[in-house]
Backbone as JSON Lines, residues from 0, in Angstrom:
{"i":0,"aa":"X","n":[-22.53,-52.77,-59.72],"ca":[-21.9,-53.26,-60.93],"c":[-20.38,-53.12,-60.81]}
{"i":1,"aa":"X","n":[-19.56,-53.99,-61.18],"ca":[-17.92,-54.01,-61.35],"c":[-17.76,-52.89,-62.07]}
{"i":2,"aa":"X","n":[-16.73,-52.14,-61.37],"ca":[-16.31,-51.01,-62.12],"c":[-14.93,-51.48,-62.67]}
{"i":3,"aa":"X","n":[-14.28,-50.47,-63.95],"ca":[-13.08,-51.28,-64.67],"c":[-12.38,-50.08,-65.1]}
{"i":4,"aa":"X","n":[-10.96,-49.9,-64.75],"ca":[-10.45,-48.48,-65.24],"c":[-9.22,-49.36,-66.12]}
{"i":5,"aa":"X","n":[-9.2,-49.06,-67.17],"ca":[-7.69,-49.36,-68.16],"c":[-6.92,-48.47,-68.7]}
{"i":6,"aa":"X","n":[-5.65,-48.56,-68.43],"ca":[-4.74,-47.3,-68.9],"c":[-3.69,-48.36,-69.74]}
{"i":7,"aa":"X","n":[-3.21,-47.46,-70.71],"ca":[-2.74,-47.77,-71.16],"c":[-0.98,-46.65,-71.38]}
{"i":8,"aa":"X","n":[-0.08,-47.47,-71.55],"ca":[1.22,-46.78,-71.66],"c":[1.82,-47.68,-72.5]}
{"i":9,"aa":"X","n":[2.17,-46.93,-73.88],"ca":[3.11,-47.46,-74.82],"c":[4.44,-46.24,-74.65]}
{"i":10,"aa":"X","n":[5.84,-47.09,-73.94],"ca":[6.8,-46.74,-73.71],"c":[7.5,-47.02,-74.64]}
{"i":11,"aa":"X","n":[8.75,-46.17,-75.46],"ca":[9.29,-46.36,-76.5],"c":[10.28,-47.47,-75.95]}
{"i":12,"aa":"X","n":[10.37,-48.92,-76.43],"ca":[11.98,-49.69,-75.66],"c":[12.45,-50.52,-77.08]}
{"i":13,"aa":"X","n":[12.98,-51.32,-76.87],"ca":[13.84,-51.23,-78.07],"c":[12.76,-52.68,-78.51]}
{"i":14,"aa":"X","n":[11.6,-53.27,-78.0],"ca":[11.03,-54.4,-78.39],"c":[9.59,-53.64,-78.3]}
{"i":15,"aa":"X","n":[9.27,-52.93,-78.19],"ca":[7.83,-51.65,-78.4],"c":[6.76,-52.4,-77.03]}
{"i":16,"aa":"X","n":[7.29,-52.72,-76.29],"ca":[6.57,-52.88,-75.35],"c":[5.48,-52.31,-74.75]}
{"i":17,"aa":"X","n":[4.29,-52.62,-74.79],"ca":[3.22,-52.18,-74.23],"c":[2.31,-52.27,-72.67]}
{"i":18,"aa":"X","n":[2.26,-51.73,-72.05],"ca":[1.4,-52.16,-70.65],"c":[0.46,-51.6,-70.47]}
{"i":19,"aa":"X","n":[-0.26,-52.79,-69.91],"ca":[-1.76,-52.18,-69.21],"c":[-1.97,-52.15,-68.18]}
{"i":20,"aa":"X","n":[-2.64,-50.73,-67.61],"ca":[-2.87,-51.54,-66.17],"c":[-4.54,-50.94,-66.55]}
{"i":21,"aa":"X","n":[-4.73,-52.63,-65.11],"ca":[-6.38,-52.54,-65.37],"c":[-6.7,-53.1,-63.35]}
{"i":22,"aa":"X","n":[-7.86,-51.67,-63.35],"ca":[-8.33,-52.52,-61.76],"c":[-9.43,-52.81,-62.31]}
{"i":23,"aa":"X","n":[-10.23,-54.15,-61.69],"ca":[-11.26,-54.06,-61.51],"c":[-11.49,-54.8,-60.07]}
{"i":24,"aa":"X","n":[-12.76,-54.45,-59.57],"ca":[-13.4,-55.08,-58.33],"c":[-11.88,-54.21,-57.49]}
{"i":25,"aa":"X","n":[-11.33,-54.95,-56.69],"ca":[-9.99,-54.46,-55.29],"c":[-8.4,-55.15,-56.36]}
{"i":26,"aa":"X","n":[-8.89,-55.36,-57.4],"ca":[-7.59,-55.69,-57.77],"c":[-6.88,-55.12,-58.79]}
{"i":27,"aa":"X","n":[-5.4,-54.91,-58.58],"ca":[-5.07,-53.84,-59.72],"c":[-4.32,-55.31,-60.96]}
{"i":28,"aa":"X","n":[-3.99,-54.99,-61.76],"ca":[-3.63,-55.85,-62.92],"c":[-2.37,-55.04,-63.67]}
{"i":29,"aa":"X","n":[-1.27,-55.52,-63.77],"ca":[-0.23,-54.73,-65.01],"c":[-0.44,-56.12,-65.71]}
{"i":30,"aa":"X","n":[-0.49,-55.6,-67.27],"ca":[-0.3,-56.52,-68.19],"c":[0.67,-56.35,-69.11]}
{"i":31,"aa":"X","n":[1.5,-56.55,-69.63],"ca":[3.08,-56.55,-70.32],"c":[2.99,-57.19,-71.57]}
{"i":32,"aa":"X","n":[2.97,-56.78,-72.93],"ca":[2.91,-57.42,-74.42],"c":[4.33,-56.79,-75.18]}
{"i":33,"aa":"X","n":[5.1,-57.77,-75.53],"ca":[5.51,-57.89,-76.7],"c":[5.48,-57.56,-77.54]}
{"i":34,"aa":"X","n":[5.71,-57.08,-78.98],"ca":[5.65,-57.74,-79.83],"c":[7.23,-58.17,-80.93]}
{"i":35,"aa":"X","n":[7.16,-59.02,-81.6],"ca":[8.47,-59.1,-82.6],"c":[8.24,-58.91,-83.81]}
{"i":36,"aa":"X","n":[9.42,-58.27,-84.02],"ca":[9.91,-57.43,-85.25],"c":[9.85,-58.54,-86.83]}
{"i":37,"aa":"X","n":[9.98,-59.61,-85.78],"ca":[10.4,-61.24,-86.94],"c":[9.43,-61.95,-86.73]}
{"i":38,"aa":"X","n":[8.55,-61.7,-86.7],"ca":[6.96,-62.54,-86.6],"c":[6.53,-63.15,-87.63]}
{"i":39,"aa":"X","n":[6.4,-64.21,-88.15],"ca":[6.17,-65.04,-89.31],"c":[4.64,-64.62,-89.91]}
{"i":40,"aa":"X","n":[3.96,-64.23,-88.56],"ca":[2.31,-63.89,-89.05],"c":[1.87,-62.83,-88.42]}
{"i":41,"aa":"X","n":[0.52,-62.0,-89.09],"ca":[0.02,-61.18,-88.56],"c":[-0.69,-61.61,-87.56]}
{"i":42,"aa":"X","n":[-1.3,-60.31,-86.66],"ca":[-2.2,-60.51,-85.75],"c":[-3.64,-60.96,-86.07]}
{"i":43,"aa":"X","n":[-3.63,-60.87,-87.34],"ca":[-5.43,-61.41,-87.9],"c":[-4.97,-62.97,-88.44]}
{"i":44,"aa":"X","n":[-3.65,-63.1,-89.19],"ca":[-3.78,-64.43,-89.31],"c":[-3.46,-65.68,-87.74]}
{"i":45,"aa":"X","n":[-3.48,-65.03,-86.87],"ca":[-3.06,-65.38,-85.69],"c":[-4.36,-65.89,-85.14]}
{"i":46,"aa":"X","n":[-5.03,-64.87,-84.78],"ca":[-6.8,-64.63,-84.39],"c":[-7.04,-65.95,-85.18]}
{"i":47,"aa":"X","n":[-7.44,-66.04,-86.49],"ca":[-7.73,-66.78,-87.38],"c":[-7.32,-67.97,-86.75]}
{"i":48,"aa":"X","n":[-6.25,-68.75,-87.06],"ca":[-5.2,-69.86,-86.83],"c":[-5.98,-70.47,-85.26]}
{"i":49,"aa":"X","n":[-6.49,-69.46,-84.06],"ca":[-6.61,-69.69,-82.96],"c":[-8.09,-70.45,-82.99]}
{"i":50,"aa":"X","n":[-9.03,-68.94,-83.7],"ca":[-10.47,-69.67,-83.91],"c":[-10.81,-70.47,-84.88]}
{"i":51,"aa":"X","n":[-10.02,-70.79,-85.71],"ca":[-9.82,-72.13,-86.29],"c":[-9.75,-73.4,-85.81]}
{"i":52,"aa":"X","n":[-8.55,-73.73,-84.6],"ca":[-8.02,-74.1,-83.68],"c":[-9.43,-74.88,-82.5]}
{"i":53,"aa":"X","n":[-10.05,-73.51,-81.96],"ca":[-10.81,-73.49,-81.18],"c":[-12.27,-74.04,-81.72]}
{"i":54,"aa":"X","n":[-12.77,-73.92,-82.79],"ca":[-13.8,-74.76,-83.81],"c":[-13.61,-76.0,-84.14]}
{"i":55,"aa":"X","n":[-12.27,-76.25,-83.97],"ca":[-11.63,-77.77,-84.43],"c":[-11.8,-78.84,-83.53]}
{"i":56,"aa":"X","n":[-10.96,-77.95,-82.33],"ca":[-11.53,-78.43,-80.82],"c":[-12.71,-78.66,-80.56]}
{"i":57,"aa":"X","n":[-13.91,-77.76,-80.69],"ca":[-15.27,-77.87,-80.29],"c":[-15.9,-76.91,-79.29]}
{"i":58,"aa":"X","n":[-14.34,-75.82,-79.08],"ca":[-14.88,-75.39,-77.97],"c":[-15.51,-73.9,-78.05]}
{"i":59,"aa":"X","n":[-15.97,-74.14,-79.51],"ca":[-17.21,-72.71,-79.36],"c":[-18.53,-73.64,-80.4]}
């Protein structure tokens, strides 16, 4: 079975930057997020907006 290790490090920077690192199978992964301070929407109306989006499309 694929094994999966995720760490996570939230470093204080002046945009709250977050990283992940993730191996799975022989490969390691850093992942790098954002976020802004001036964001017009939340992260649930976002989600929302997407699977909205994605139902509209057809593609679930």
């Amino acid at each position: 079975m694929d094994e999966e290790k995720v760490e996570t490090t939230n470093e204080k920077k002046p945009q709250q930057e977050s990283i992940f690192h993730m191996e799975k199978d022989r490969t390691s992964y850093v992942i790098s997020l954002h976020f802004s301070q001036n964001a017009a929407e939340t992260l649930e109306d976002k989600m929302k907006r997407l699977i909205r989006q994605d139902v509209k499309d057809g593609k679930v």
